[in-house]
Structures are given as structure tokens and as C-alpha cells.
C-alpha positions as CSV (number, residue, x, y, z in Angstrom):
1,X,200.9,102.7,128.2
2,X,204.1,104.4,129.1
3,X,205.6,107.0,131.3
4,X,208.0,109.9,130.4
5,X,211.4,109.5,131.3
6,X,212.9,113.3,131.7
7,X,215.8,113.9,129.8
8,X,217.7,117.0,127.9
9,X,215.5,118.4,124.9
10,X,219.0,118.9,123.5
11,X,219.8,116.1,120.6
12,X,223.4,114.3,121.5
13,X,224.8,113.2,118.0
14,X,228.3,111.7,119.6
15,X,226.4,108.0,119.9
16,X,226.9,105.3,117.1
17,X,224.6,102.2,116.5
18,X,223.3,101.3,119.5
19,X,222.7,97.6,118.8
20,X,226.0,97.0,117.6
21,X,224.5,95.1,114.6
22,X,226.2,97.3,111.8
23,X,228.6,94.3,110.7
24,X,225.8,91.8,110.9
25,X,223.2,93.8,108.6
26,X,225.6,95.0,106.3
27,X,226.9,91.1,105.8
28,X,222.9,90.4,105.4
29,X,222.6,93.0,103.0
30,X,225.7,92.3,101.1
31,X,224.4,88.4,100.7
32,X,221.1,90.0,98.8
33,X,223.0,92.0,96.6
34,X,225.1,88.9,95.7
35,X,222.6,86.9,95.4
36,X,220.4,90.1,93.0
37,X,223.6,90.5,91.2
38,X,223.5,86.9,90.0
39,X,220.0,87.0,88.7
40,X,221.1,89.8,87.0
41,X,223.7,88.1,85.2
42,X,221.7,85.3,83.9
43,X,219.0,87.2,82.4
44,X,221.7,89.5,80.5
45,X,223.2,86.2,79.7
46,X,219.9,84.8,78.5
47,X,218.1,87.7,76.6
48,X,221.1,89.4,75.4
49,X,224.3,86.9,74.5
50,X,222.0,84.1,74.2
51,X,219.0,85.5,72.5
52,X,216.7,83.7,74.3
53,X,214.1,85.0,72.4
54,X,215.4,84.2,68.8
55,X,215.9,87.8,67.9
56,X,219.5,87.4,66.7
57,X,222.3,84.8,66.7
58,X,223.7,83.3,69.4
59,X,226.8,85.4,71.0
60,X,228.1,82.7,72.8
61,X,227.4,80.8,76.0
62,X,229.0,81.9,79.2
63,X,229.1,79.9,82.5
64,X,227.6,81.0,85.7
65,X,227.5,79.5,89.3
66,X,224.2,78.4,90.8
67,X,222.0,80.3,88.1
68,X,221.4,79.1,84.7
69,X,220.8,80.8,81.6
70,X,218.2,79.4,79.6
71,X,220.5,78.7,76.5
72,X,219.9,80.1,72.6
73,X,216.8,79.9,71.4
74,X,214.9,78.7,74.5
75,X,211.7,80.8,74.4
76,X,211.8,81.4,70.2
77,X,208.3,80.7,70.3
78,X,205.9,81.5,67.6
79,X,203.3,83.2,70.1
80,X,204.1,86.2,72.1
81,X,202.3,84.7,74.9
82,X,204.2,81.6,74.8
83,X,207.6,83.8,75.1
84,X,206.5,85.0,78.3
85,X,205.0,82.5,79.8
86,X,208.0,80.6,79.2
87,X,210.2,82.7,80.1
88,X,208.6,84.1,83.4
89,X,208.6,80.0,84.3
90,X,212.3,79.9,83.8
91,X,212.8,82.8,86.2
92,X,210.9,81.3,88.6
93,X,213.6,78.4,88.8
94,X,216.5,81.1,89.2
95,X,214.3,82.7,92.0
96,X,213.6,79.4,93.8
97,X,217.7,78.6,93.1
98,X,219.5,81.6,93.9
99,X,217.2,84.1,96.3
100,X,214.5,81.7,97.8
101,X,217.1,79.3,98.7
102,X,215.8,76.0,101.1
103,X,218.5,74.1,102.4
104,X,220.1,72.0,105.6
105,X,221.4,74.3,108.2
106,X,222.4,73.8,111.4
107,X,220.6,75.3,114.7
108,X,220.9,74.9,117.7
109,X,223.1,71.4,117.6
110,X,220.5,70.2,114.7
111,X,220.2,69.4,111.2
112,X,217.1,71.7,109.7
113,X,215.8,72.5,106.6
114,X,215.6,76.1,106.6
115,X,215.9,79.7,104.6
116,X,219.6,80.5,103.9
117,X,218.5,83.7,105.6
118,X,217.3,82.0,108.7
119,X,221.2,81.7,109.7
120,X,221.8,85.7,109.4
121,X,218.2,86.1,111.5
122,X,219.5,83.8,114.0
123,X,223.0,85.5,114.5
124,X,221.2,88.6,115.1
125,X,218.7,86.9,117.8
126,X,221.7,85.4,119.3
127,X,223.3,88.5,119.6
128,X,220.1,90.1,121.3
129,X,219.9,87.4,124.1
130,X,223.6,88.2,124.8
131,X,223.1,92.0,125.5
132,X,220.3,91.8,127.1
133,X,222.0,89.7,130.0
134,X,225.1,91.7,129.5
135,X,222.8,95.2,130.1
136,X,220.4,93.7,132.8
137,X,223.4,92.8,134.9
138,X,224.9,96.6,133.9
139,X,221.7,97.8,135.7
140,X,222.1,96.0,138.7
141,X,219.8,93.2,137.9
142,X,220.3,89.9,139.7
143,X,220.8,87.7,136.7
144,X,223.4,84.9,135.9
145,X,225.2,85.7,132.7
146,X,224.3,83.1,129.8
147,X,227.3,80.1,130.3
148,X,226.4,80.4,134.2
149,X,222.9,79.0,133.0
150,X,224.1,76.2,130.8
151,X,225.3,78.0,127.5
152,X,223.6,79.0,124.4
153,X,222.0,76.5,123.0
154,X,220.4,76.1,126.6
155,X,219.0,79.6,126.6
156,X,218.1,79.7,122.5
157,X,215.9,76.4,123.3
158,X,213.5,77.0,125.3
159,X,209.9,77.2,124.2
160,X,209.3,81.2,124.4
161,X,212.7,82.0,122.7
162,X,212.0,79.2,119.6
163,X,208.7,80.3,118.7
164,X,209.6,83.9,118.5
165,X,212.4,82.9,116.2
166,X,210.3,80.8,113.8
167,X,207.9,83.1,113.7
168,X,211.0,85.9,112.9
169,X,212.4,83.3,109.8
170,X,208.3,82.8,108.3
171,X,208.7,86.6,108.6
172,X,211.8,87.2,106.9
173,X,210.8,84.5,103.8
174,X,207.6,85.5,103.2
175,X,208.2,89.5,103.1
176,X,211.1,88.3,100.7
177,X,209.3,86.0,98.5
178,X,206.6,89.5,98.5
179,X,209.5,91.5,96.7
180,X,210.3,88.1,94.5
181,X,206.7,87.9,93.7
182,X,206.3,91.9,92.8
183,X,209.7,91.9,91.0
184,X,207.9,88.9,88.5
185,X,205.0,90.8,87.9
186,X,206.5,93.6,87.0
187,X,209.2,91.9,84.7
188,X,206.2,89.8,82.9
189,X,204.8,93.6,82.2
190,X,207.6,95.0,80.6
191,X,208.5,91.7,78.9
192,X,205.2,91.5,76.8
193,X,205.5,95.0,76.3
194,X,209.1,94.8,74.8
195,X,208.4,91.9,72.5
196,X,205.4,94.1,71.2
197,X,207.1,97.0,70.6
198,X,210.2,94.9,68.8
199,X,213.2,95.6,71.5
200,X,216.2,94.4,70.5
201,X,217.6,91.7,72.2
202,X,220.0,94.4,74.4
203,X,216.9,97.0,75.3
204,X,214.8,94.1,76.3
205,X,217.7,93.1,78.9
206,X,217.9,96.6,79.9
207,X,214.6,97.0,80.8
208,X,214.3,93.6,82.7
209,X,217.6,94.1,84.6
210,X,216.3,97.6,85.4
211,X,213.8,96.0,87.0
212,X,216.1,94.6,89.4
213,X,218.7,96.8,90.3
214,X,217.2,99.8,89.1
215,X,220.1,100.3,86.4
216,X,218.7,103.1,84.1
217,X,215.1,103.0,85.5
218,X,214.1,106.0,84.7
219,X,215.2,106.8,81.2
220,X,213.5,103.0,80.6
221,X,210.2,103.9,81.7
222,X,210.2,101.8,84.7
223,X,209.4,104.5,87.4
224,X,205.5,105.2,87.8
225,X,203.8,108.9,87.1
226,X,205.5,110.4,89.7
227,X,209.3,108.9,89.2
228,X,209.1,106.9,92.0
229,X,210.6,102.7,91.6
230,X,212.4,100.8,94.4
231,X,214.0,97.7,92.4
232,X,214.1,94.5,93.9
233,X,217.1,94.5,95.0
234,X,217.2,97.4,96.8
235,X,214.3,96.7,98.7
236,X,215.6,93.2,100.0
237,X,218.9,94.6,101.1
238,X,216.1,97.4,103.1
239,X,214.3,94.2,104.7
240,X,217.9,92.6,105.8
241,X,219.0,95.8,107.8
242,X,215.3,96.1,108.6
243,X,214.8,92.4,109.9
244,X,218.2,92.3,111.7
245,X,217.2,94.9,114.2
246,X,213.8,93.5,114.9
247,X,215.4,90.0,115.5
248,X,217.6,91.7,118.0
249,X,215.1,93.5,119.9
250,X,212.7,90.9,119.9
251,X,215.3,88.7,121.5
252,X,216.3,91.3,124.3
253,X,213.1,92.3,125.1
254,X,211.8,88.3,125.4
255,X,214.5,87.8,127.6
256,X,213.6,90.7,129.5
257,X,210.3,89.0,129.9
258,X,211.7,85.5,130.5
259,X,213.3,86.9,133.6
260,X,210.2,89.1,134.8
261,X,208.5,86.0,135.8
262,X,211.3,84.6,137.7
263,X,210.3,88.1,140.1
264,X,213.2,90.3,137.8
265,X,211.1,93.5,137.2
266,X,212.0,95.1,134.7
267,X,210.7,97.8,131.9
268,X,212.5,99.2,128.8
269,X,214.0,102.4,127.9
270,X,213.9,104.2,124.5
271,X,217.8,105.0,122.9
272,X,218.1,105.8,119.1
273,X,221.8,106.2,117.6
274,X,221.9,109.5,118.2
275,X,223.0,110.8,115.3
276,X,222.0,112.6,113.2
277,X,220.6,110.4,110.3
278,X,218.0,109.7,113.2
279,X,214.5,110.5,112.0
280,X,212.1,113.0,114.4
281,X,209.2,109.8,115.5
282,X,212.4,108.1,116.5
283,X,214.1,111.0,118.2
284,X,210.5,112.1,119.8
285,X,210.8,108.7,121.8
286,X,214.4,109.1,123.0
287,X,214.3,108.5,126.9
288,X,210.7,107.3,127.1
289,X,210.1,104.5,129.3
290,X,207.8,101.7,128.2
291,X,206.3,98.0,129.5
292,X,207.7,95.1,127.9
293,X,204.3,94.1,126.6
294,X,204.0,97.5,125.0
295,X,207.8,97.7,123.4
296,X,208.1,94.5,122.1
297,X,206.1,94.9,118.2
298,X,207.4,98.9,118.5
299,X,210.8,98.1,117.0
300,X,211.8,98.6,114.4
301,X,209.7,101.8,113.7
302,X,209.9,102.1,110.0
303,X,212.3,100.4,107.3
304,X,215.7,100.5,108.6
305,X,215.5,101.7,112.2
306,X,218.7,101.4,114.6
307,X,216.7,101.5,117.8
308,X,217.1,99.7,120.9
309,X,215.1,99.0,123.8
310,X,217.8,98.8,127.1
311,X,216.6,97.8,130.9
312,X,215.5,100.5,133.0
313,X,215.4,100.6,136.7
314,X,214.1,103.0,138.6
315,X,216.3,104.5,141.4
């Protein structure tokens, strides 16, 4: 599977990210809270300083940009039941609007329809195809550097390096519309809960924003037996940092591969950061040398994982 490469047993903490995709996944992360932060907005404007609900008169109707509130009044149903399920359908529509985004991008030199996080997944793939020409040729490999084989968008389109990048966007969208889909289920929860128990307008938009960016969780009642709650939008901003690396190392190491059957042997060696927010299954690996086969699904190791896979050759 892999063979030991022998190195000092002494940790060396003077490294920084590796990949070089601080910038990148920060951006990434960034866009998610934005994006959180908005939904956020709405349902404070909604439940709160619309009363949505009919609880209490209308405060007043604020503008936002690509969310809507739902407007005074808009779930004042007679039936419990009715509140949520009306409610829960116009949070759907913010979802689909603000966070689960469809629209045209461009790849490639094309027009798609696409994830608005597809572009920060692509970036970051990008990115990986670069280094790993610029570190093969660092090694001594005999490889052309990426304009001396046509640029690109040559490189980006051929069959091996398109596939792994759709299946890297389905990826990204579905594990994101998994947090959406939690983060509704929960809300519904405490929403028919709330309207049972008679929260004011404010408490009810508390508990729901809670929900999301974990604002107060705890005193709420959000957290489970043993305290523990990751909101929504905590746990996307985990899957951008988290998706980032894997798009990069998935594009390095399929490059690697691209090359190996052009006669270009090559394997991968193991580097963390080196620092020391690095974890002990991560630092246990520093050094080893693996296949290409067997490194390619081992990266990112858990949820937020700076790792990077470099060429090895053996001298």
C-alpha cells in the first residue's frame, strides 16, 4: 500500500499552509457566511418586525437584496400546522434564492449552468494542476510547464480532468444542500414548538436564527443532551475550507496520473503544515510515501485538513 519514507521523529512547526489555498478558502468561507448572514436577516425581518405570524403589529417593512421577507401577516393562519407549513415553504424559496444558488457561469470558455460554488471549486482545481507541474518539474521530472502544452483551458479539458471536477461540484452541492436540508428540519422543530408554547414574536426569531448561526444556542435550548450544536452556518463555512483542499489535491494528484501514463513515474509524498494546529493521524503520516492510486480519496483526512500530496522521486 505504501512504504515508509524515513524522516526526523522531531515535529518542525516553522512551515505554513502547504497548499497555498489560505486566501482561496477563506474567500469560500466568507461567501457562506454572507450568504447565512442574509437568511438570517430575512427571518428576523419576517418573524420579528413583520410578524409574520400575526402575533403583534407590523413594525415596519425593511428592504433586503436577493432575500425576501415574507411581509405582515403572511403565515397568520388559524392552524398551527398551517403556520409551519407555510412558513417552512417560504424558506425553502430563500434557500433555493440565496444559498442553493443555480446560475450561468462561465468554464472553461463556455456558458454553463452551474452552482455559484462551482466557480470557487474550480479556482481551487485550477490552482492544483498548476503546482503540480510547477513541483513535478522542481523534482526533476521531464514535464512541459502548462502554456508549453497549449494553456489552461487545454489541460482543464480533457476527459480525466472534467469528470473529476463534476463529480467535485455534485459533491460540493449535495453535501451543502445536506446542511440546508438538516438546518429546515430542525427550524420546523423549534418553530411548532414555539408557536405552542406562545413565543413572542422576538423569542421565536431568536430561536430560529439560533438555528443558523448558533447566536445564543445554548441558553435557547438548541444544543442536544450533551451541549453539543453545529449551526448551519458554521458547518458550510467547515465544508468550503474542507472542499477547497480536496479540489486541490484531487487535481495534483490526477495530473500526476495523467503524466504516469505518458512513462512519468511518479508516487506522492505525505507533508502537513507543520504547525502546530496539525492534528496526530495527520502528523503520524508526515514523510510517508504512497501510490497515486492509494492517495488520491486520502485527502483531506477529516473536516478541514491542510494536507498536500507533493511528487516524490526516489534518488
Amino acid at each position: 500500500m505504501c512504504e515508509i519514507h524515513t524522516h526526523s521523529s522531531i515535529a518542525v512547526y516553522s512551515r505554513t499552509d502547504p497548499t497555498r489555498t489560505t486566501t482561496l478558502r477563506n474567500v469560500f468561507a466568507r461567501e457562506f457566511r454572507k450568504r447565512f448572514n442574509e437568511l438570517v436577516r430575512v427571518i428576523r425581518m419576517s418573524v420579528d418586525q413583520q410578524d409574520t405570524f400575526g402575533l403583534r403589529v407590523l413594525l415596519g417593512t425593511p428592504q433586503t437584496l436577493q432575500m425576501q421577507p415574507s411581509g405582515a401577516g403572511a403565515f397568520s393562519f388559524a392552524r398551527s400546522p398551517d403556520k409551519v407549513a407555510a412558513f417552512m415553504r417560504w424558506l425553502e424559496q430563500q434557500v433555493q434564492a440565496g444559498i442553493l444558488t443555480v446560475g450561468e457561469l462561465e468554464q472553461i470558455g463556455l456558458s454553463i449552468d452551474g452552482a455559484w460554488t462551482n466557480r470557487y471549486i474550480f479556482d481551487s482545481y485550477k490552482r492544483g494542476m498548476y503546482r503540480a507541474r510547477s513541483e513535478m518539474r522542481r523534482m526533476g521530472y521531464d514535464v512541459p510547464t502548462i502554456d508549453e502544452t497549449g494553456g489552461i483551458n487545454v489541460s482543464m479539458g480533457t476527459p480525466l480532468h472534467l469528470d473529476r471536477l463534476g463529480l467535485l461540484y455534485t459533491r460540493v452541492f449535495s453535501e451543502l444542500k445536506g446542511i440546508t436540508l438538516q438546518m429546515d428540519q430542525i427550524i420546523s422543530r423549534i418553530l411548532a414548538q414555539g408557536i405552542a408554547d406562545g413565543d413572542n414574536p422576538r423569542l421565536l426569531a431568536r430561536k430560529l436564527v439560533a438555528v443558523i448561526d448558533g447566536t445564543g444556542a445554548g441558553e435557547l435550548g438548541i444544543t442536544d443532551s450533551l451541549g453539543r450544536f453545529i449551526p448551519a452556518a458554521r458547518r458550510a463555512e467547515i465544508l468550503a475550507r474542507t472542499e477547497i483542499i480536496r479540489a486541490h489535491h484531487q487535481a495534483m494528484v490526477q495530473e500526476y496520473m495523467n503524466w504516469g501514463v505518458l512513462g512519468v513515474r511518479i508516487r506522492a509524498e505525505w507533508k502537513t503544515a507543520g504547525d502546530r494546529r496539525v492534528c496526530s493521524e495527520c502528523e503520524a503520516l508526515e514523510g510517508e510515501i504512497f501510490e497515486l492510486e492509494v492517495v488520491m480519496n486520502m485527502i483531506p483526512v477529516h473536516p478541514q485538513c491542510r494536507c498536500i500530496a507533493l511528487p516524490f522521486k526516489s534518488r
